[in-house]
C-alpha positions as CSV (number, residue, x, y, z in Angstrom):
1,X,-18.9,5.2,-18.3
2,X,-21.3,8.1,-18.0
3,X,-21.8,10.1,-15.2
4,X,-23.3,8.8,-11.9
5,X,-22.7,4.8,-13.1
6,X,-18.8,5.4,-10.6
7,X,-18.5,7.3,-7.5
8,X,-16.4,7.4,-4.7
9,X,-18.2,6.5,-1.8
10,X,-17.0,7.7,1.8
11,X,-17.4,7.3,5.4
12,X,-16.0,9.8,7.5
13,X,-16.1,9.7,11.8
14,X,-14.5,11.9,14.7
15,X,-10.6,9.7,13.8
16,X,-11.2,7.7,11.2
17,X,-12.3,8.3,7.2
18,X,-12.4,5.8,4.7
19,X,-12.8,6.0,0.6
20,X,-14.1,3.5,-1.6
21,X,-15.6,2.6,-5.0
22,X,-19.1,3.4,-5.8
23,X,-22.0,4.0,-8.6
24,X,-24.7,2.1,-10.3
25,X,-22.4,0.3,-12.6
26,X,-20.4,-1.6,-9.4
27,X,-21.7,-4.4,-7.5
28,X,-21.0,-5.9,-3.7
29,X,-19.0,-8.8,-3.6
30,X,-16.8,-10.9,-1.2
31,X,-13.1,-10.1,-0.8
32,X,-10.9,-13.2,0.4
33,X,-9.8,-11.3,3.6
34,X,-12.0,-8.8,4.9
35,X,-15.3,-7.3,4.2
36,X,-17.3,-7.7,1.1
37,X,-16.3,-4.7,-0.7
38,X,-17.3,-2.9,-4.0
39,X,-16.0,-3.4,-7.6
40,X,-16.9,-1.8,-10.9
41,X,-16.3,-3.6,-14.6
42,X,-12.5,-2.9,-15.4
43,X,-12.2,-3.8,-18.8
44,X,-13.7,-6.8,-21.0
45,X,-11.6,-10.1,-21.0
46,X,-13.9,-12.2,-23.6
47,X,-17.4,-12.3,-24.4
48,X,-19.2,-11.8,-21.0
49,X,-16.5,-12.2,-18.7
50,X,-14.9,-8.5,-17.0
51,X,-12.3,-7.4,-15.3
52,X,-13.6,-5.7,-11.9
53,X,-11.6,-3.9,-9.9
54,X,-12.4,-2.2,-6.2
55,X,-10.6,0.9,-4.4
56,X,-10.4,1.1,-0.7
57,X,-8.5,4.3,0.7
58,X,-8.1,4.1,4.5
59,X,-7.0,8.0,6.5
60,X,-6.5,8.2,10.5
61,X,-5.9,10.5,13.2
62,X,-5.1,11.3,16.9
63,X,-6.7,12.9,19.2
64,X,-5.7,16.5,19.0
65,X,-4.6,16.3,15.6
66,X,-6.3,18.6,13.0
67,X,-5.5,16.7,9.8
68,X,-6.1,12.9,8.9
69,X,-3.3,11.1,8.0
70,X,-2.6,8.1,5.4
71,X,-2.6,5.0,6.5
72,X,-3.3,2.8,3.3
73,X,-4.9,2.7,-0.4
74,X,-5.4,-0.5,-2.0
75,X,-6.8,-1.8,-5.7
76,X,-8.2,-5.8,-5.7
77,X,-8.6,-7.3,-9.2
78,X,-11.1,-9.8,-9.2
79,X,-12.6,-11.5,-13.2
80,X,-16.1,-12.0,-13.3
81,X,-19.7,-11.8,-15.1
82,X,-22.1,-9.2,-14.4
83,X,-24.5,-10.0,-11.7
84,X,-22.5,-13.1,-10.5
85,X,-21.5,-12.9,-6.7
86,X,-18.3,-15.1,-7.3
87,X,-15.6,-12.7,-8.8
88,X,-12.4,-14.7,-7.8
89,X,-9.5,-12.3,-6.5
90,X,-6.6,-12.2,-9.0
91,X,-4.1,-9.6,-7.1
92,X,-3.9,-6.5,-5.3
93,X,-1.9,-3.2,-5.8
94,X,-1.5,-1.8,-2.2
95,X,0.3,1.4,-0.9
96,X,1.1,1.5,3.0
97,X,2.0,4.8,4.9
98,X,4.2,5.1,7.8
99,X,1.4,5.2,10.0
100,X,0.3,1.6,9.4
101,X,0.9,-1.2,11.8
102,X,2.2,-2.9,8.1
103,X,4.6,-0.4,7.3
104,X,8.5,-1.6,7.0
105,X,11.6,-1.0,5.4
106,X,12.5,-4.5,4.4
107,X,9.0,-4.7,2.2
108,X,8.1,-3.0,-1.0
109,X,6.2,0.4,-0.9
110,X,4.0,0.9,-3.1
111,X,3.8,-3.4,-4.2
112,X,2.0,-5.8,-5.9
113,X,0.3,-8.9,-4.2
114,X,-0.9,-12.3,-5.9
115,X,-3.9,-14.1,-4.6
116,X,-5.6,-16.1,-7.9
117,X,-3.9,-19.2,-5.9
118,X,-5.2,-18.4,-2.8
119,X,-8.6,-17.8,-4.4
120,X,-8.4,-21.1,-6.7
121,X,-7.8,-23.1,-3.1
122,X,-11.3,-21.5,-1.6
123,X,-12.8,-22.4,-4.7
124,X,-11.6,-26.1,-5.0
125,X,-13.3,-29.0,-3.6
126,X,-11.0,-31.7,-3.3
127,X,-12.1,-34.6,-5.6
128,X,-13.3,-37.3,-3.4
129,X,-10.8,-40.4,-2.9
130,X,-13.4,-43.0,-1.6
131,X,-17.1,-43.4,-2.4
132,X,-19.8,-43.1,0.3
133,X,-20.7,-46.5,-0.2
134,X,-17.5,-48.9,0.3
135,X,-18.6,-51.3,-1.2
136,X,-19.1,-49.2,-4.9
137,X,-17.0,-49.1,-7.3
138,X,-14.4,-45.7,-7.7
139,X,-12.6,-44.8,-10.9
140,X,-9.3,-42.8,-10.9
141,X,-7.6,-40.8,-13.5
142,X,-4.0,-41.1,-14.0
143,X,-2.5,-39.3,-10.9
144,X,0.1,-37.1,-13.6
145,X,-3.6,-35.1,-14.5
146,X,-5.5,-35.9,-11.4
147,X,-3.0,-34.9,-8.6
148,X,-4.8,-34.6,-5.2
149,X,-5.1,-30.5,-4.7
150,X,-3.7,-31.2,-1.2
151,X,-0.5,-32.7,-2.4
152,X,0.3,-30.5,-5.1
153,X,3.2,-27.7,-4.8
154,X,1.7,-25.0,-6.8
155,X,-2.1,-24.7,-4.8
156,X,-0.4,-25.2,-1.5
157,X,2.4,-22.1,-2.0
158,X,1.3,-19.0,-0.2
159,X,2.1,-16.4,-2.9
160,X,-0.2,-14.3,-1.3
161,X,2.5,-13.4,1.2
162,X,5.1,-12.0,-1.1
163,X,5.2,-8.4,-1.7
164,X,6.3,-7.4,-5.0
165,X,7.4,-4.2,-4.6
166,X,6.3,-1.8,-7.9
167,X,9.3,1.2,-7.1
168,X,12.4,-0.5,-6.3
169,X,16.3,0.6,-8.5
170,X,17.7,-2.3,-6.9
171,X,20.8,-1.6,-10.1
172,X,21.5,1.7,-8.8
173,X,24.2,2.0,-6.2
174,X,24.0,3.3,-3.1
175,X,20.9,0.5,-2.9
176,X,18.0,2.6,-1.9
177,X,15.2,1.2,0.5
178,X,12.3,-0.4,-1.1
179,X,9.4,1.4,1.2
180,X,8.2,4.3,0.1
181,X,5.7,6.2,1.8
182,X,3.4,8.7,-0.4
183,X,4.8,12.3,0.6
184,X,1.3,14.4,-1.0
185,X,-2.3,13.8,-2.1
186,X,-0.7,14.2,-5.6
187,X,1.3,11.2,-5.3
188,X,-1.7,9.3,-4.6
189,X,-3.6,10.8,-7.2
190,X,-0.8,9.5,-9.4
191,X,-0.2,6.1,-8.5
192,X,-4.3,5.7,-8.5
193,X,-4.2,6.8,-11.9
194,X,-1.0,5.0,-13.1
195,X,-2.5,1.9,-11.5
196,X,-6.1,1.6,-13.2
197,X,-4.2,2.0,-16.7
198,X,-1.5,-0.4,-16.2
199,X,-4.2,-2.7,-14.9
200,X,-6.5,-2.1,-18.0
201,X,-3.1,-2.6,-20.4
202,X,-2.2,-6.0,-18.6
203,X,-5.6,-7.5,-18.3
204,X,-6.3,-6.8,-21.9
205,X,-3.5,-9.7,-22.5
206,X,-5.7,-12.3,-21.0
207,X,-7.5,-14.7,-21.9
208,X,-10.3,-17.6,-21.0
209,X,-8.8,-21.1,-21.4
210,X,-9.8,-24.3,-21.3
211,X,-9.1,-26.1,-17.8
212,X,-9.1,-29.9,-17.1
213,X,-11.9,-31.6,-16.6
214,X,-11.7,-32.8,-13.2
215,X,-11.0,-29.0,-12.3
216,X,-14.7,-27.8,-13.7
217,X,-16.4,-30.4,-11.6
């Protein structure tokens, strides 16, 4: 992209200082928890559909302390069209410092999180099971292709919680803890970095499919 179309936008106070994504080329849209935030065009997926990708970096202090310390950093993946406010959230890469009310030892630092079911439930309106009038006539499908979004396993489980944790040797013995807090700015650095080009090689894999229907409606 050429210069001035990404920036890194930040907001800094007397405790807290916050770093996000910026530029011409990215455009304000709603997160599924949270603020809207800002996402620029990650890579293309097919014809006019993107990848879009937002960066939020969150840095705290205390009173008395000189430095701000790392709280949190987090990507969101989202797939969109340019100039389109709806840019369902695929998944997040997050990192969690000590410092973080979030931090613990039994969950995966750095880790991945899945929300494209949690997004595909706001999405959804449930087909209607009774016409206004009850006296009119209602067609079903077969209930194998038309299951009720409310009864069906896969929209109703809450991936969204799992953290998939992105450094764990789980082979190696002594087992070593899965939470891993960033030690330097250069780790960050990295793991932005290593991030943004894993994301870019995995999201080049997909594709736009047909869907149902019933689904489109």
């Amino acid at each position: 992209m050429a210069t001035g179309e990404v920036s890194l936008a930040y907001e800094i106070a007397s405790l807290q200082a916050v770093l996000s994504l910026g530029g011409r080329a990215s455009e304000t849209i709603a997160r599924n928890r949270g603020k809207p935030h800002r996402v620029i065009p990650l890579c293309r997926i097919a014809d006019d559909v993107f990848a879009w990708v937002g960066y939020r970096e969150y840095w705290q202090r205390e009173g008395g302390e000189q430095n701000f310390r790392f709280i949190e950093g987090g990507f969101t993946l989202h797939v969109g069209r340019q100039g389109e406010l709806d840019k369902p959230q695929i998944l997040r890469s997050e990192w969690i410092g000590r410092r973080s009310g979030m931090f613990g030892n039994d969950a995966g630092h750095p880790h991945w999180q899945l929300d494209v079911l949690e997004s595909a439930r706001l999405a959804v309106v449930e087909p209607a099971r009774f016409a206004e009038d009850p006296a009119a006539p209602v067609e079903f499908g077969s209930a194998s292709s038309e299951e009720s979004f409310s009864e069906s396993l896969l929209f109703g489980l809450t991936v969204e919680r799992m953290h998939l944790a992105s450094a764990a040797l789980w082979w190696r013995k002594p087992s070593l803890p899965v939470a891993h807090p960033p030690e330097s700015v250069a780790d960050l650095d990295r793991w932005i970095l290593g991030c943004v080009t894993y994301l870019c090689q995995e999201v080049r894999r997909c594709a736009i499919v047909a869907v149902p229907s019933y689904l489109a409606t």
